[in-house]
Predicted model as a PDB file, atoms N, CA, C, CB and O in Angstrom, pLDDT in the B-factor column:
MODEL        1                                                                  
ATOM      1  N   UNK A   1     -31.332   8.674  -6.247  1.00 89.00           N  
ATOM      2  CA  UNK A   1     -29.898   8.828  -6.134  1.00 89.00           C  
ATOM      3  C   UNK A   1     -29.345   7.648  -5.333  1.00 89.00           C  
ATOM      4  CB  UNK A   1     -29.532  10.187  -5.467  1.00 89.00           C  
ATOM      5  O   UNK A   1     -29.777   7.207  -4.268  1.00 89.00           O  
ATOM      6  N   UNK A   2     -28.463   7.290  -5.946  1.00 96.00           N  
ATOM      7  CA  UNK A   2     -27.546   6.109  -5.154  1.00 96.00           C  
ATOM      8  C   UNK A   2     -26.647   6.272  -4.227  1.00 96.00           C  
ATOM      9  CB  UNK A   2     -26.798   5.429  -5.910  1.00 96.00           C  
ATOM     10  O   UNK A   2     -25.612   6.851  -4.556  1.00 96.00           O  
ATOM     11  N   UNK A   3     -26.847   5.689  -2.483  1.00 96.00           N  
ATOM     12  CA  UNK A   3     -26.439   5.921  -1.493  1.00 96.00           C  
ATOM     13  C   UNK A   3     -25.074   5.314  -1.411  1.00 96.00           C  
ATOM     14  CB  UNK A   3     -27.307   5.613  -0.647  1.00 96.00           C  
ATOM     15  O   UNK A   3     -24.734   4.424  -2.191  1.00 96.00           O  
ATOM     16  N   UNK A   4     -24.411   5.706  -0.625  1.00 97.00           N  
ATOM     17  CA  UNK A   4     -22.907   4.966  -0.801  1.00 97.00           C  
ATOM     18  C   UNK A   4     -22.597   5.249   0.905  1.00 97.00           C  
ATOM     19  CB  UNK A   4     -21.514   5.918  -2.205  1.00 97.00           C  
ATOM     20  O   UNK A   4     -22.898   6.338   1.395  1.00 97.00           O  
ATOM     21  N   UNK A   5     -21.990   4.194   1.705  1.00 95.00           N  
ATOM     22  CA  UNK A   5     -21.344   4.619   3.175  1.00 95.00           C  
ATOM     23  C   UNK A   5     -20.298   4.684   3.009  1.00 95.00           C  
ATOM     24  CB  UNK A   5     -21.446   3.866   4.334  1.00 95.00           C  
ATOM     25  O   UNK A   5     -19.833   3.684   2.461  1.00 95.00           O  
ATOM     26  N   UNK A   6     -19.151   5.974   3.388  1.00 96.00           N  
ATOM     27  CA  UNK A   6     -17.970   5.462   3.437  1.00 96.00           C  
ATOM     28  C   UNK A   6     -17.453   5.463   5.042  1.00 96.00           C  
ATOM     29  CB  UNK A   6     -17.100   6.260   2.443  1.00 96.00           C  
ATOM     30  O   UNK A   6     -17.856   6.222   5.923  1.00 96.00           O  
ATOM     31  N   UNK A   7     -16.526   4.478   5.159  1.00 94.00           N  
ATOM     32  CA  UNK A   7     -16.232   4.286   6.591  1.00 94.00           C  
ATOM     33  C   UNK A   7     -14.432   5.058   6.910  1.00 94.00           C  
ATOM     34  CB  UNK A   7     -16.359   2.311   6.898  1.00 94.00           C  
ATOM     35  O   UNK A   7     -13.420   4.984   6.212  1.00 94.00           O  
ATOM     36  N   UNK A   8     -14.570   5.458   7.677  1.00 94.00           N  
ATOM     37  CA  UNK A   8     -13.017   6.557   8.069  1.00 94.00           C  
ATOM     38  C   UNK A   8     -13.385   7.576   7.045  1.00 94.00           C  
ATOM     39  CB  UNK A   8     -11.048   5.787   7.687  1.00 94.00           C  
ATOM     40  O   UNK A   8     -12.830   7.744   5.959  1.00 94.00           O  
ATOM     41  N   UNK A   9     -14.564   8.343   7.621  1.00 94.00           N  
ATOM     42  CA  UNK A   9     -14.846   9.317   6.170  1.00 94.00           C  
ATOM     43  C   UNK A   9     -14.498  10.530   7.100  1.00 94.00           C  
ATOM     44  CB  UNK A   9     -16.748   9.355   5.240  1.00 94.00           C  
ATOM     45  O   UNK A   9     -14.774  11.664   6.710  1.00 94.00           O  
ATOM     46  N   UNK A  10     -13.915  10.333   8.290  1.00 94.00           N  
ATOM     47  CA  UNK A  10     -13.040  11.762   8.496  1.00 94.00           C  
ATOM     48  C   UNK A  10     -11.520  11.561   8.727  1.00 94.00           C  
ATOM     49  CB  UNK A  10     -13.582  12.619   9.856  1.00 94.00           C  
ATOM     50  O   UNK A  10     -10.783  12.273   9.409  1.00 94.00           O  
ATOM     51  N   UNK A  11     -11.229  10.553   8.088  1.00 94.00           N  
ATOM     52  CA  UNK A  11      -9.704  10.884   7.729  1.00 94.00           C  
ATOM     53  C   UNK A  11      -9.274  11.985   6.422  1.00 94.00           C  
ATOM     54  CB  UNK A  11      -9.048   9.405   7.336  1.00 94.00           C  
ATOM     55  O   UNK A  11      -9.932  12.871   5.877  1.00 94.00           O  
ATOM     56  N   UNK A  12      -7.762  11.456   6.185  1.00 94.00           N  
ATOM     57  CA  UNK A  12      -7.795  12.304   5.069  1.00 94.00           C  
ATOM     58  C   UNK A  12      -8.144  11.768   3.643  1.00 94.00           C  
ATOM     59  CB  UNK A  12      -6.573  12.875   5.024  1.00 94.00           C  
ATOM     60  O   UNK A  12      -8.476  12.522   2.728  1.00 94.00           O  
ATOM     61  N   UNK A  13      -8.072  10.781   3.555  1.00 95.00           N  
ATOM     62  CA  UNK A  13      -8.768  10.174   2.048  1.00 95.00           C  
ATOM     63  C   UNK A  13      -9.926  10.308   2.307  1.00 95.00           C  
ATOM     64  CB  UNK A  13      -8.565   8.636   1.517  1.00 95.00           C  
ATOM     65  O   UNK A  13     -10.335  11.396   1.901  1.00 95.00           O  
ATOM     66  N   UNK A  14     -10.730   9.670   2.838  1.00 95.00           N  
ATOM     67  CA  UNK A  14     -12.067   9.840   3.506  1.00 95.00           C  
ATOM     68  C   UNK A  14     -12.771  11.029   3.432  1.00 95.00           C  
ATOM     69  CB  UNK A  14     -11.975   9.625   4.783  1.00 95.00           C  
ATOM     70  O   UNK A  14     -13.838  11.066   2.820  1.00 95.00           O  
ATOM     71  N   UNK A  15     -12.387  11.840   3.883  1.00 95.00           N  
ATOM     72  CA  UNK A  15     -13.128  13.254   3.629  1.00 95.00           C  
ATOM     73  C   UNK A  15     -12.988  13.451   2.003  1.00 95.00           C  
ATOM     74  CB  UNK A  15     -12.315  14.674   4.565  1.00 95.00           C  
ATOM     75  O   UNK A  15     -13.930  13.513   1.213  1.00 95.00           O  
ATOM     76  N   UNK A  16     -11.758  13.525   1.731  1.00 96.00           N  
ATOM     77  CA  UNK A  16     -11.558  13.748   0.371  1.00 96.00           C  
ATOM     78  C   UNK A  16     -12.728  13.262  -0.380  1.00 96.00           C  
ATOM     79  CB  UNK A  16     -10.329  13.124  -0.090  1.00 96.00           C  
ATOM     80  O   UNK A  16     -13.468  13.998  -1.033  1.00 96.00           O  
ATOM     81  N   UNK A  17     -12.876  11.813  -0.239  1.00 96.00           N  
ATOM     82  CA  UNK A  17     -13.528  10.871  -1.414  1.00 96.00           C  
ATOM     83  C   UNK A  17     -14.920  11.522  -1.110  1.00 96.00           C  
ATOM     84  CB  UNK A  17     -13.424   8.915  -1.235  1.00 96.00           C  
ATOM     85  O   UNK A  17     -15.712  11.909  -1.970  1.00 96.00           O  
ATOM     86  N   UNK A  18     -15.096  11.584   0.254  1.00 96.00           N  
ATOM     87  CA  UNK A  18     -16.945  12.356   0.001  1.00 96.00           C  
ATOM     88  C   UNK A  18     -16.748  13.458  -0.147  1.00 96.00           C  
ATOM     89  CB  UNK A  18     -18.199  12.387   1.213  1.00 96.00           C  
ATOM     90  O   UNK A  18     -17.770  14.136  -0.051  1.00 96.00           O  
ATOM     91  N   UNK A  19     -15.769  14.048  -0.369  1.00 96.00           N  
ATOM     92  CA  UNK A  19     -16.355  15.583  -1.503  1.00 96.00           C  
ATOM     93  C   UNK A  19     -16.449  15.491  -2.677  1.00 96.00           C  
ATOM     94  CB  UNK A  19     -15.527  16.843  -1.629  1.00 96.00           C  
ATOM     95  O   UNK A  19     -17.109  16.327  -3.294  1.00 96.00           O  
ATOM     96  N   UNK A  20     -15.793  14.410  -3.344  1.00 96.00           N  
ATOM     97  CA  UNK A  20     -15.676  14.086  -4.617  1.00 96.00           C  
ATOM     98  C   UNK A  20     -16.822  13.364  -4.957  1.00 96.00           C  
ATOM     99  CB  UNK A  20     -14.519  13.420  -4.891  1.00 96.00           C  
ATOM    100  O   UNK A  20     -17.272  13.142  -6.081  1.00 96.00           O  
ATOM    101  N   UNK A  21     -17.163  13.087  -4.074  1.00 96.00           N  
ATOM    102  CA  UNK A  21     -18.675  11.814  -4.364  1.00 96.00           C  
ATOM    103  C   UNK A  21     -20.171  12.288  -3.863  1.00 96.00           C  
ATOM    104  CB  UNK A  21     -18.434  10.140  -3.272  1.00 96.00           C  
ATOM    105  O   UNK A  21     -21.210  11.635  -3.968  1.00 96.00           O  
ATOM    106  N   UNK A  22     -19.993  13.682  -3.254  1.00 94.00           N  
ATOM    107  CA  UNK A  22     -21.689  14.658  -3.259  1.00 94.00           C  
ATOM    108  C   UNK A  22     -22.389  14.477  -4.086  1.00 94.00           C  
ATOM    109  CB  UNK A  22     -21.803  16.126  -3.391  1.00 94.00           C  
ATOM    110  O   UNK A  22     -23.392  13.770  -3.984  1.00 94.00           O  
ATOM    111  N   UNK A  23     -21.972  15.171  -5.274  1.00 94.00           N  
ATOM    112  CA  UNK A  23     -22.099  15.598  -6.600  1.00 94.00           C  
ATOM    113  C   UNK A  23     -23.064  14.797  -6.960  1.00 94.00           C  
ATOM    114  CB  UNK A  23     -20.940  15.556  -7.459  1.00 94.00           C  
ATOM    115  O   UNK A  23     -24.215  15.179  -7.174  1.00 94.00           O  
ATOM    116  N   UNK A  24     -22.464  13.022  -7.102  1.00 95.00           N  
ATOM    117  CA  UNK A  24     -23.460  12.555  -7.423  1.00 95.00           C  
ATOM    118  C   UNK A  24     -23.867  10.818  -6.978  1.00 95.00           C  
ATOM    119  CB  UNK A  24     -23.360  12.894  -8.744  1.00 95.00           C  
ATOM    120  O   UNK A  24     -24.190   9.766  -7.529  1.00 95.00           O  
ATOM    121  N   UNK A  25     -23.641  11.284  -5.831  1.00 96.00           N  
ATOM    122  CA  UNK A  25     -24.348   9.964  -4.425  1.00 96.00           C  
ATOM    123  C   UNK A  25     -24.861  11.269  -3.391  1.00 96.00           C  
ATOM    124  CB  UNK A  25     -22.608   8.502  -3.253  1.00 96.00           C  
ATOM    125  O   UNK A  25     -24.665  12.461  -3.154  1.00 96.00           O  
ATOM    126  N   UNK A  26     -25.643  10.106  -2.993  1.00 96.00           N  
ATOM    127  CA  UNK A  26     -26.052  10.460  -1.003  1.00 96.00           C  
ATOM    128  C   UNK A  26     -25.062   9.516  -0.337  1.00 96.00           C  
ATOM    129  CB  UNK A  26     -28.051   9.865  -0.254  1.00 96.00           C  
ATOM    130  O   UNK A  26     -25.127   8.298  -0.172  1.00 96.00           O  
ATOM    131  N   UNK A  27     -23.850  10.666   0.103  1.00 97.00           N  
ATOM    132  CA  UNK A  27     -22.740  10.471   0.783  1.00 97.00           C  
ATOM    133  C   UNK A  27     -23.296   9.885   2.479  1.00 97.00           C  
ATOM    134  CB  UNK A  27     -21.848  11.994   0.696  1.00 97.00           C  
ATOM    135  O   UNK A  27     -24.172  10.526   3.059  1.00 97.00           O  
ATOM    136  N   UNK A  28     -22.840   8.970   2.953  1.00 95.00           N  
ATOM    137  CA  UNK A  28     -23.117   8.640   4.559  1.00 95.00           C  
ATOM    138  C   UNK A  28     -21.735   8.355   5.112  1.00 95.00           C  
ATOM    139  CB  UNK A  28     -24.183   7.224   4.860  1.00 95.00           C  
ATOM    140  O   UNK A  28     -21.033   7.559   4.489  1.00 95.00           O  
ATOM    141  N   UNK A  29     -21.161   9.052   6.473  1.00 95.00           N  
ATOM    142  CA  UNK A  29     -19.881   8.441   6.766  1.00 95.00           C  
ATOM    143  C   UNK A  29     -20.217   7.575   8.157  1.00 95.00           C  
ATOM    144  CB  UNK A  29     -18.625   9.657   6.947  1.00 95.00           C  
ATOM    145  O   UNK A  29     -21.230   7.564   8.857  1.00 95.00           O  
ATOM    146  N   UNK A  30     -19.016   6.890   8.264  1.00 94.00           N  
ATOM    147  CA  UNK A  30     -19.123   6.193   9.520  1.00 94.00           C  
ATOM    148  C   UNK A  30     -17.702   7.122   9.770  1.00 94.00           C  
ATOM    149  CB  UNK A  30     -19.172   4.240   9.579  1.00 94.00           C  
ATOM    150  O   UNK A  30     -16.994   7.722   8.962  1.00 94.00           O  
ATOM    151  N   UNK A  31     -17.585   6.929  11.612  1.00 94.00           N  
ATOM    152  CA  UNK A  31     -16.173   7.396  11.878  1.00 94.00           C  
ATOM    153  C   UNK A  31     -16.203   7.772  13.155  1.00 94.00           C  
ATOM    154  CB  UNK A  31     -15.644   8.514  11.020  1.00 94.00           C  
ATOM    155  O   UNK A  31     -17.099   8.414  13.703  1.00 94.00           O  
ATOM    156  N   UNK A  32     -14.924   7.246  13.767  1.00 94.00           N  
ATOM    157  CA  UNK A  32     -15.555   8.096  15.375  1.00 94.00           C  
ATOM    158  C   UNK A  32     -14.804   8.889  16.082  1.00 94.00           C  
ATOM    159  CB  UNK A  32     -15.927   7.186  16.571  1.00 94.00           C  
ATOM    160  O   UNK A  32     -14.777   8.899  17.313  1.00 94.00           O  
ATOM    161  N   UNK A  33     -13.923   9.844  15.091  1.00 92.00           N  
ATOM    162  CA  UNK A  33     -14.424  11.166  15.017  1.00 92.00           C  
ATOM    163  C   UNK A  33     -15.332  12.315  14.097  1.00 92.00           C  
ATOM    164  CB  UNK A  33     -13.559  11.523  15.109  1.00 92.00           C  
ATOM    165  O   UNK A  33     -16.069  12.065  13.144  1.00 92.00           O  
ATOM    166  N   UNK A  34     -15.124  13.223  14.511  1.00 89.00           N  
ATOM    167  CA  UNK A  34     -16.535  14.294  13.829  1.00 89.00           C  
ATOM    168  C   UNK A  34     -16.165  14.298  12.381  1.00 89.00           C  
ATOM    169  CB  UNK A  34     -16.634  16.238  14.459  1.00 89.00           C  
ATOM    170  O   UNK A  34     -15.019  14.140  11.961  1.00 89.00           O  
ATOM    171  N   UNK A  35     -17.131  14.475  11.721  1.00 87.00           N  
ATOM    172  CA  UNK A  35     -17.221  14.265  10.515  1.00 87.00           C  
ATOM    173  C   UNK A  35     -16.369  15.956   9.798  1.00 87.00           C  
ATOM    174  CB  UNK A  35     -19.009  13.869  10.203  1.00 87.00           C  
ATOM    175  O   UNK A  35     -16.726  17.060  10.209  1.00 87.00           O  
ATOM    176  N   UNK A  36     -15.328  15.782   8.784  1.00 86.00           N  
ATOM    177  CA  UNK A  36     -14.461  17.135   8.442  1.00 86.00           C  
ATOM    178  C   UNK A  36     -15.085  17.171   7.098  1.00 86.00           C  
ATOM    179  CB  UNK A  36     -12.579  17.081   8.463  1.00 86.00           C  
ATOM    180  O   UNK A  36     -14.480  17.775   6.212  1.00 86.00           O  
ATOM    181  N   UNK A  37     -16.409  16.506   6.790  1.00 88.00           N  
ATOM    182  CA  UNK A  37     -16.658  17.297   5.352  1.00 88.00           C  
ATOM    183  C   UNK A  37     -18.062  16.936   5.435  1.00 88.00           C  
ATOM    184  CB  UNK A  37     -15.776  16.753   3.792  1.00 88.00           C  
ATOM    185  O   UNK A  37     -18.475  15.993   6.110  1.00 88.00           O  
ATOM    186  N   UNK A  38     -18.904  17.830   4.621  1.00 90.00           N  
ATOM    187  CA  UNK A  38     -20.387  17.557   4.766  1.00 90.00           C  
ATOM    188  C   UNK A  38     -20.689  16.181   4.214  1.00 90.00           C  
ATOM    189  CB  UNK A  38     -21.271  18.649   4.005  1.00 90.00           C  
ATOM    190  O   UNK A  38     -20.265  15.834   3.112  1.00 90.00           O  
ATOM    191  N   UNK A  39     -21.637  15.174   5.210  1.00 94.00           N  
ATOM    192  CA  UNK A  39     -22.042  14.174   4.688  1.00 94.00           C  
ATOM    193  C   UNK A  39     -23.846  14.362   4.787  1.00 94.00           C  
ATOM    194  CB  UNK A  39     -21.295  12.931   5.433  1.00 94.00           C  
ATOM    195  O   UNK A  39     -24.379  15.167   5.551  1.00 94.00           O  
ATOM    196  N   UNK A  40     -24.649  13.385   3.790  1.00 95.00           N  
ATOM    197  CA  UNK A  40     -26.302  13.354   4.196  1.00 95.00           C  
ATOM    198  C   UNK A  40     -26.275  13.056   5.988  1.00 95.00           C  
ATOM    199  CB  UNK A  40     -27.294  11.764   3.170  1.00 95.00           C  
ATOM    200  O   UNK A  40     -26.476  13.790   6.955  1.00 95.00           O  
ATOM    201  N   UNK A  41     -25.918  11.596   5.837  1.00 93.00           N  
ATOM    202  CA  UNK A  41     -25.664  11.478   7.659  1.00 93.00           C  
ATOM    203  C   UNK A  41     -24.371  10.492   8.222  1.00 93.00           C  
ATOM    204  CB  UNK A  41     -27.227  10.655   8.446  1.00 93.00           C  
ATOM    205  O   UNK A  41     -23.730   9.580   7.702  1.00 93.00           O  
ATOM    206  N   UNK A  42     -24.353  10.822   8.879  1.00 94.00           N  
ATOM    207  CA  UNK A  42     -23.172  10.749  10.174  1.00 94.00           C  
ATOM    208  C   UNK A  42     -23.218   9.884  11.272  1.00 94.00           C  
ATOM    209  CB  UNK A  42     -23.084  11.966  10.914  1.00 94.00           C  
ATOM    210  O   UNK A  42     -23.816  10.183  12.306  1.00 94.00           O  
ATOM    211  N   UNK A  43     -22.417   8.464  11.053  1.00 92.00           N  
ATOM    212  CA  UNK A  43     -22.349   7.669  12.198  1.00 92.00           C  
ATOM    213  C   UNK A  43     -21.328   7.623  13.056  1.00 92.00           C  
ATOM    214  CB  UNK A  43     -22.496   6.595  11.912  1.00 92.00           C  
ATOM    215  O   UNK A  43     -20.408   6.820  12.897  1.00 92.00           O  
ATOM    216  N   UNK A  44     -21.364   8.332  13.891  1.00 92.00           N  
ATOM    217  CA  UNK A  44     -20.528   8.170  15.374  1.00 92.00           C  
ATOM    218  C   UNK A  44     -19.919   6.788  16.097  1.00 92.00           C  
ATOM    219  CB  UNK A  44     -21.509   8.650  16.442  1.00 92.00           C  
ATOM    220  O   UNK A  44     -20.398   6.575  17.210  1.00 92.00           O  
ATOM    221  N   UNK A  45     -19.304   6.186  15.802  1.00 90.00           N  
ATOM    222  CA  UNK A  45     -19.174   4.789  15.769  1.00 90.00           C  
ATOM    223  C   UNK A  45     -17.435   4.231  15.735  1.00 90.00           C  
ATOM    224  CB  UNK A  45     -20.058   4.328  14.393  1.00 90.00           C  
ATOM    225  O   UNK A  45     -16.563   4.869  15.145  1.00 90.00           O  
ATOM    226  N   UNK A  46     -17.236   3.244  16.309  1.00 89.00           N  
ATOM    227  CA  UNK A  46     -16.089   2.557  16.123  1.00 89.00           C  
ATOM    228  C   UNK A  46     -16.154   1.253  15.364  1.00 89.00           C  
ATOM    229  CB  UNK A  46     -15.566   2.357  17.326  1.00 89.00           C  
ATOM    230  O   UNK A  46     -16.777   0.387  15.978  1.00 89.00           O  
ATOM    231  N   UNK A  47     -15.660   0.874  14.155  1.00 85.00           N  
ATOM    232  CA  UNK A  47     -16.165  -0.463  13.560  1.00 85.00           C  
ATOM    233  C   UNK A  47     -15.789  -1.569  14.063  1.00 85.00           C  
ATOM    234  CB  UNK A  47     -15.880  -0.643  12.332  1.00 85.00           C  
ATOM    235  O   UNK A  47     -15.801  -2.619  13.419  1.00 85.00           O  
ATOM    236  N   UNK A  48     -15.200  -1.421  15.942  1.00 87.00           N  
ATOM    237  CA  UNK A  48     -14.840  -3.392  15.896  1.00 87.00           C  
ATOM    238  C   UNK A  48     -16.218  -3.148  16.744  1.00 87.00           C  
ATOM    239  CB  UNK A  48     -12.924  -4.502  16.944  1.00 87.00           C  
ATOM    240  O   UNK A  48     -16.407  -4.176  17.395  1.00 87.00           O  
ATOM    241  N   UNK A  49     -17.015  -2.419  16.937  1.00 87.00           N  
ATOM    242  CA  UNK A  49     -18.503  -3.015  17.695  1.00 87.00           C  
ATOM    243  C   UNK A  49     -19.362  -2.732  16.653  1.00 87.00           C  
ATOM    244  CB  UNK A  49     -19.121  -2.223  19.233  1.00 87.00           C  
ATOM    245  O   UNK A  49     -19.264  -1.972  15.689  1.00 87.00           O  
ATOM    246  N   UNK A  50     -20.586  -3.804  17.189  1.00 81.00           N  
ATOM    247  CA  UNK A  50     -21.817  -4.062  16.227  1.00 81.00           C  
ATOM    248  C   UNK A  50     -22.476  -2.718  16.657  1.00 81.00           C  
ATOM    249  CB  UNK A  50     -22.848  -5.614  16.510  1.00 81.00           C  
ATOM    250  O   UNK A  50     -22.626  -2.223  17.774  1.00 81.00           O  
ATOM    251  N   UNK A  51     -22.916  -2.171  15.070  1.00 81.00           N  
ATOM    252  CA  UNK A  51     -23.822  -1.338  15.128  1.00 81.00           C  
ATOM    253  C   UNK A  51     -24.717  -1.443  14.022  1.00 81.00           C  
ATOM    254  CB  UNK A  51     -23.319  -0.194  15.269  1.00 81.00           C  
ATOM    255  O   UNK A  51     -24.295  -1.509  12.867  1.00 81.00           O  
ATOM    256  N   UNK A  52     -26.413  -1.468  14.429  1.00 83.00           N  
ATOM    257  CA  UNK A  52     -27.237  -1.642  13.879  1.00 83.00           C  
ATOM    258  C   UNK A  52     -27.391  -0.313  12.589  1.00 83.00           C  
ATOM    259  CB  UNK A  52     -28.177  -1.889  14.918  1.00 83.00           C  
ATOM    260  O   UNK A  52     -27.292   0.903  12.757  1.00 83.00           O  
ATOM    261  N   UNK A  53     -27.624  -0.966  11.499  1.00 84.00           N  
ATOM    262  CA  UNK A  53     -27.550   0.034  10.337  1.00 84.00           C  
ATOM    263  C   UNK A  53     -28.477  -0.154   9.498  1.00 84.00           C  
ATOM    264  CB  UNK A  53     -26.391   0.039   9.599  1.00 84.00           C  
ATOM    265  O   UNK A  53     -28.219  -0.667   8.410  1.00 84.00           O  
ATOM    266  N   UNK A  54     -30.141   0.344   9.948  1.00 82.00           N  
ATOM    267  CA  UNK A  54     -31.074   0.029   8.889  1.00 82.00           C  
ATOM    268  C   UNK A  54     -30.772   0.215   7.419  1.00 82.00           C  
ATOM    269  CB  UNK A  54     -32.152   0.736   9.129  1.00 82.00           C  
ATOM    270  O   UNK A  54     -31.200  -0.595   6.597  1.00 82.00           O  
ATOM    271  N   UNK A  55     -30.233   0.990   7.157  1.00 87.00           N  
ATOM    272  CA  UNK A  55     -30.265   1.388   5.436  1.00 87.00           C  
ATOM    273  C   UNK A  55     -29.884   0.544   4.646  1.00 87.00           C  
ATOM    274  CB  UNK A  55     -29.460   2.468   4.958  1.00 87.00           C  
ATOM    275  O   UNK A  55     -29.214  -0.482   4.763  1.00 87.00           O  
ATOM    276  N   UNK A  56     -30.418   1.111   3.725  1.00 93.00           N  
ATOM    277  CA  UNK A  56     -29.838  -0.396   2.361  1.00 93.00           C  
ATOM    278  C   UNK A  56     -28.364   0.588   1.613  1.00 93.00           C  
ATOM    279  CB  UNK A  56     -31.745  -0.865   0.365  1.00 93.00           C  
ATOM    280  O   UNK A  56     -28.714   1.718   1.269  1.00 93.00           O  
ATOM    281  N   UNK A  57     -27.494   0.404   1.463  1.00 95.00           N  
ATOM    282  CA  UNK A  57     -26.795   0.812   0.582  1.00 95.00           C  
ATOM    283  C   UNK A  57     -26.365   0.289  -1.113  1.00 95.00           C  
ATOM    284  CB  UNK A  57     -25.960   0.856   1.313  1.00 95.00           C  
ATOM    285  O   UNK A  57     -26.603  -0.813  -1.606  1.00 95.00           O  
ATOM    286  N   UNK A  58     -25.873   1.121  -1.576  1.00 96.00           N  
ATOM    287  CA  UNK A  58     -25.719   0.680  -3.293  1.00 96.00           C  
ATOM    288  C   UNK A  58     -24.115  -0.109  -2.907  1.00 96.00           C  
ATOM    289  CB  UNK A  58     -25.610   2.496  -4.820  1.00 96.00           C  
ATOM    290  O   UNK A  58     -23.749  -1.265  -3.123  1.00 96.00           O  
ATOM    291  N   UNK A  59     -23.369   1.084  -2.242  1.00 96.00           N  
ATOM    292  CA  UNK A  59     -22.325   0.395  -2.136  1.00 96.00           C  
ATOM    293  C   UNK A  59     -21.326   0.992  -0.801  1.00 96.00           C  
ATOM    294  CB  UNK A  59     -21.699   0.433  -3.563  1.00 96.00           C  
ATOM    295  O   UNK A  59     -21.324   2.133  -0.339  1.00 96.00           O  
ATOM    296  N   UNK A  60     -20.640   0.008  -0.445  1.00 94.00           N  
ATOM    297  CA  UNK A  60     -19.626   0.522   1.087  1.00 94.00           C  
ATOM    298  C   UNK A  60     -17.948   0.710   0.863  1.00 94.00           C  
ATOM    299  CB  UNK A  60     -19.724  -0.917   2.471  1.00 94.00           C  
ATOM    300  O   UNK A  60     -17.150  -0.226   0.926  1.00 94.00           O  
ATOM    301  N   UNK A  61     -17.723   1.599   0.691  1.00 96.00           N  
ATOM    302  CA  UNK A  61     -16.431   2.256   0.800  1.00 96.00           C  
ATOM    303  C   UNK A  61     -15.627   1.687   2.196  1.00 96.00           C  
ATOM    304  CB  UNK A  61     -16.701   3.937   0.843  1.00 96.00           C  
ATOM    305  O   UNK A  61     -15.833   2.354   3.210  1.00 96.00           O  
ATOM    306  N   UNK A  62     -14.787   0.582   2.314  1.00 96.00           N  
ATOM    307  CA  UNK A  62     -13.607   0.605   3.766  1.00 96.00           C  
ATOM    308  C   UNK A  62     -12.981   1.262   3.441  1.00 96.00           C  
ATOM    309  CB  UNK A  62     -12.715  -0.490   4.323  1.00 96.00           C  
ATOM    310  O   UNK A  62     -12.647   1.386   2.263  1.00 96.00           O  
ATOM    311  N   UNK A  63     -12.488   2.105   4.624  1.00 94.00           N  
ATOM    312  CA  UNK A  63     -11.293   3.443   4.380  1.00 94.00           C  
ATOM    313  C   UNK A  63     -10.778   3.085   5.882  1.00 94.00           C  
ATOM    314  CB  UNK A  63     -12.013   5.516   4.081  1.00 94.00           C  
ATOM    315  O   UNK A  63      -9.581   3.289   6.085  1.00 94.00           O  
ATOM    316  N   UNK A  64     -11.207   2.803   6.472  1.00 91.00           N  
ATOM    317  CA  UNK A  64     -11.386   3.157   8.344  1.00 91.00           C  
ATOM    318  C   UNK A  64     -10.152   2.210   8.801  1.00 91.00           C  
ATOM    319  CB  UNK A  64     -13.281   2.478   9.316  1.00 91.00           C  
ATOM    320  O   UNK A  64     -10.286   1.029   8.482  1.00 91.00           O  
ATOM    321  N   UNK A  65      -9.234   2.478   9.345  1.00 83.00           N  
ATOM    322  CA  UNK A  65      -7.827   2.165   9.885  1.00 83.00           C  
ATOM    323  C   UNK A  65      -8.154   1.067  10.953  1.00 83.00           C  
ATOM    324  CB  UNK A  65      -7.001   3.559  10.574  1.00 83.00           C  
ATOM    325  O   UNK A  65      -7.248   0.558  11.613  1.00 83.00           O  
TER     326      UNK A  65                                                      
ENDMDL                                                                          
END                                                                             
């Protein structure tokens, strides 16, 4: 299954798009607040600092304000 990150995945598009995108990805959000819809996993994070992100992704969703 093809992984996808989306970033501001607890806003309101954001959540939206990973419910729409379970089905058929392994959903990952970034966001730093708590995550408002089920993701595989969950980065706690602000994007103007570096954070180390082993995974490979298929593809990265910017959403994040």
């Amino acid at each position: 299954m093809k992984k996808v990150l989306v970033t501001g995945s607890s806003g309101y598009i954001g959540s939206h798009l990973c419910k729409m995108l379970k089905d058929d990805y392994e959903v990952h959000g970034l966001d730093i607040k708590a995550p408002q819809c089920e993701v595989e996993q969950f980065y706690n994070c602000d994007i103007n600092r570096p954070l180390d992100i082993s995974e490979k992704y298929d593809a990265v969703i910017h959403l994040a304000g």
